[in-house]
N, C-alpha and C positions, 0 to 999 in steps of 0.2 A: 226752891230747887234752882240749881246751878246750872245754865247751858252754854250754849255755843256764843263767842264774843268777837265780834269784828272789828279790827282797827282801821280805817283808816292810811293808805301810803299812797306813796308815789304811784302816776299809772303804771308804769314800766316794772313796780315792785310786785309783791307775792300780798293776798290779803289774808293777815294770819287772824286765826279763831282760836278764844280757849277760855276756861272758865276763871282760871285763876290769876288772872292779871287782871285791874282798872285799867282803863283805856280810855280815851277819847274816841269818841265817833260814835257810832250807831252801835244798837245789841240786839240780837233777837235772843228773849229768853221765854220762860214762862210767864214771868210777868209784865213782861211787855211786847208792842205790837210788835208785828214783823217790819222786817227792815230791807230797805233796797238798798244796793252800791252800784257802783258803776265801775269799770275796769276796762283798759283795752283787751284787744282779743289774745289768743296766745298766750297769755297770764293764765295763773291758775290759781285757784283759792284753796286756803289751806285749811278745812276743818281739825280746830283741837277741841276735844271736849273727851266726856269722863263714859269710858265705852260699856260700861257698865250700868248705868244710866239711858245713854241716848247712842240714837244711831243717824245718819245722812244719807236720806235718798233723792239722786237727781228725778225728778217726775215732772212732767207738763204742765201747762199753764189750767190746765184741767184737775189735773191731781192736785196742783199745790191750794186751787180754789177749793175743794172735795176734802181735800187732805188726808188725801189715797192716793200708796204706790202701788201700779197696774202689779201685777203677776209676771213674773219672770225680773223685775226693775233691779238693778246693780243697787247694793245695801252697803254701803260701807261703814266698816263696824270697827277700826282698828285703833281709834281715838286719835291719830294724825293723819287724816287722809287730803292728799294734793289730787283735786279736780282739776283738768284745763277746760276752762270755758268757751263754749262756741259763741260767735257773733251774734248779737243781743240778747234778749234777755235769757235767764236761766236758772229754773226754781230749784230749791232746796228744801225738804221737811223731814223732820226726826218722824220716824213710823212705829217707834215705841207707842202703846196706847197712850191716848193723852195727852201728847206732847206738842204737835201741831195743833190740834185745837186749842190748846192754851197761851198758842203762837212762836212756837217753837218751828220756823219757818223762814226763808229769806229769797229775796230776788236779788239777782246779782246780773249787772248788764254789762254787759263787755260791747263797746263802741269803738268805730274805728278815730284813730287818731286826727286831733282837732274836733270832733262830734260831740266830744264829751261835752254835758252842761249843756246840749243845745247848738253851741258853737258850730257854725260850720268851715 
């Protein structure tokens, strides 16, 4: 199964997702772990993936460990959806059955400028 595919850009750029491009970088799919990025703030991540298949809910550092979205949690289902990211981290998990358990999940951290890597 085909899921969500992260590349890799510039901090100041858009980090785009989708199943059907090879990429370099990191991937969360089903068959592999979940994956962190890092991002300044303000930036917004771009899930592409097959909405049909999978869906993207933002949930806490609690949910995405659980891999449960609370009740009421914004679901985004449109297969191109732009999130803007808040200052540090910020989980991501498809709430299809089975999907986040199979690691269909990502942290994505949004750092203030010069932070990134550690750097201060």
């Amino acid at each position: 199964m085909r899921g969500w595919r992260s590349r890799r850009s510039s901090p100041s750029a858009t980090a785009a997702a989708g199943p059907s491009t090879p990429a370099p970088g990191p991937t969360a799919s089903a068959s592999r772990a979940a994956t962190s990025l890092v991002r300044t703030p303000s930036v917004s991540k771009l899930f592409n993936y097959d909405p049909t298949a999978h869906d993207v809910v933002a949930v806490s550092a609690e949910g995405y460990r659980a891999c449960a979205a609370p009740s009421g949690a914004k679901v985004y289902k449109s297969g191109a959806d732009r999130v803007t990211l808040a200052l540090g981290p910020n989980y991501f998990i498809s709430s299809v059955p089975g999907d986040c358990q199979a690691g269909m999940k990502i942290t994505v951290t949004a750092a203030k400028q010069g932070r990134i890597g550690g750097a201060s």
